[in-house]
N, C-alpha and C positions, 0 to 999 in steps of 0.2 A: 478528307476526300474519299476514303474506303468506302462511306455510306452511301457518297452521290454513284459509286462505281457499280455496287451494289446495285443499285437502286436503277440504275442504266441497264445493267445487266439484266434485270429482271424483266421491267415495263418494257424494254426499248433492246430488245438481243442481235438489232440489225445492224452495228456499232462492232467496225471487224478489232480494233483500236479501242476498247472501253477504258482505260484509264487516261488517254488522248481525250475523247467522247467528255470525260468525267471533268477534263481541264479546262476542255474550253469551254464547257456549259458551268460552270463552277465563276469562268470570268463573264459570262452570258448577264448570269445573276445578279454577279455585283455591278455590274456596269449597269443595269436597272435600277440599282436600286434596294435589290432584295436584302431580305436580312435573314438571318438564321435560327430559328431553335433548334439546337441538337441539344440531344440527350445521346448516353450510351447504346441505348435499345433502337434508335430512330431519330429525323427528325423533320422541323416542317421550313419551308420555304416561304416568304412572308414580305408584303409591303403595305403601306398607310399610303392611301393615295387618295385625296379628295375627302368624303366623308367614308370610306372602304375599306377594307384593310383584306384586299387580294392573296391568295395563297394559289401558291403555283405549286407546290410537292408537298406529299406527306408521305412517307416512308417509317415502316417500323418494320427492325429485322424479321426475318423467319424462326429463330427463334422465340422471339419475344411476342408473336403473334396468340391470339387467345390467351392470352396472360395478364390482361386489362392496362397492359403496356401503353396500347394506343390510345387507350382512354388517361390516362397520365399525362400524354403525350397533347391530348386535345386540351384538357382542363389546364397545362401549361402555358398551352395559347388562349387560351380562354381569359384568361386573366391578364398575359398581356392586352388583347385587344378590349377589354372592361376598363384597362387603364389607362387607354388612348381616349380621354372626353369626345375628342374632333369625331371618332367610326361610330357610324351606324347602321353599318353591313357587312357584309363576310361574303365574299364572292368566291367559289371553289371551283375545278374545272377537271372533266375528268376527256382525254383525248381520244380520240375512235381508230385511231393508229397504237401499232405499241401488241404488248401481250395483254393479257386478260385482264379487265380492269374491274370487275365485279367486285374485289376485294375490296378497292378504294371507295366504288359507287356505295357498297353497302356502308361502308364506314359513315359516311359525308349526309346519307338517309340517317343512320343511328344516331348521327351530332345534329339532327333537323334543319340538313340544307334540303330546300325543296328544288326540283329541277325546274330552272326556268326556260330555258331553249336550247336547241340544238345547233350550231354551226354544219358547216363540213367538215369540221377539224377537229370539234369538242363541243360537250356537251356543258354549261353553263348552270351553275347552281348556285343559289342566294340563302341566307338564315342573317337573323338579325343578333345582335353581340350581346344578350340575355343567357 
């Protein structure tokens, strides 16, 4: 739970309570559904739904940043979702609420999700599980 605390702290610092923040959004996830890759460095937020395989978080410490961590970190989901036969898409989302999310968008462009629309809430991005 340090990672999702982290991870709260950083994107989301309107959270007067972030280990509160970190619990309930922790039971949020799994009551979806969600599953977990964590690694030590980071990890990703993930479900198989339909022919999709949705990813709601990626996170990789401040440390671990520029240290090809997060590419570790993708190519471990990469393979997951190569192993699910049913996914034939990869849907990613980055929130227009929150702190600076350019770190995440650039990430999501360098793994070839391409932007597919906008909400009011988020921005919505597709790549195919190649």
């Amino acid at each position: 739970m340090a990672q999702i605390s982290e991870y709260l702290a950083e994107r989301y610092p309107i959270f007067d309570d972030i280990d509160a923040a970190a619990y309930n959004y922790l039971g949020y996830l799994l009551c979806k559904g969600y599953n977990f890759l964590d690694r030590p460095y980071g990890f990703i937020t993930y479900k198989f739904q339909g022919d999709a395989c949705i990813i709601s978080d990626i996170y990789v410490n401040k440390e671990f940043r520029k240290t090809k961590k997060a590419w570790q970190l993708w190519s471990d989901m990469l393979k997951t979702i190569q192993g699910n036969d049913n996914c034939h898409v990869v849907i990613g989302f980055s929130d227009h609420i929150g702190a600076d999310p350019t770190d995440g968008i650039n990430a999501m462009l360098a793994a070839d999700f391409i932007k597919a629309y906008d909400t009011e809430e988020r921005a919505i991005y597709f790549r195919g599980t190649e």
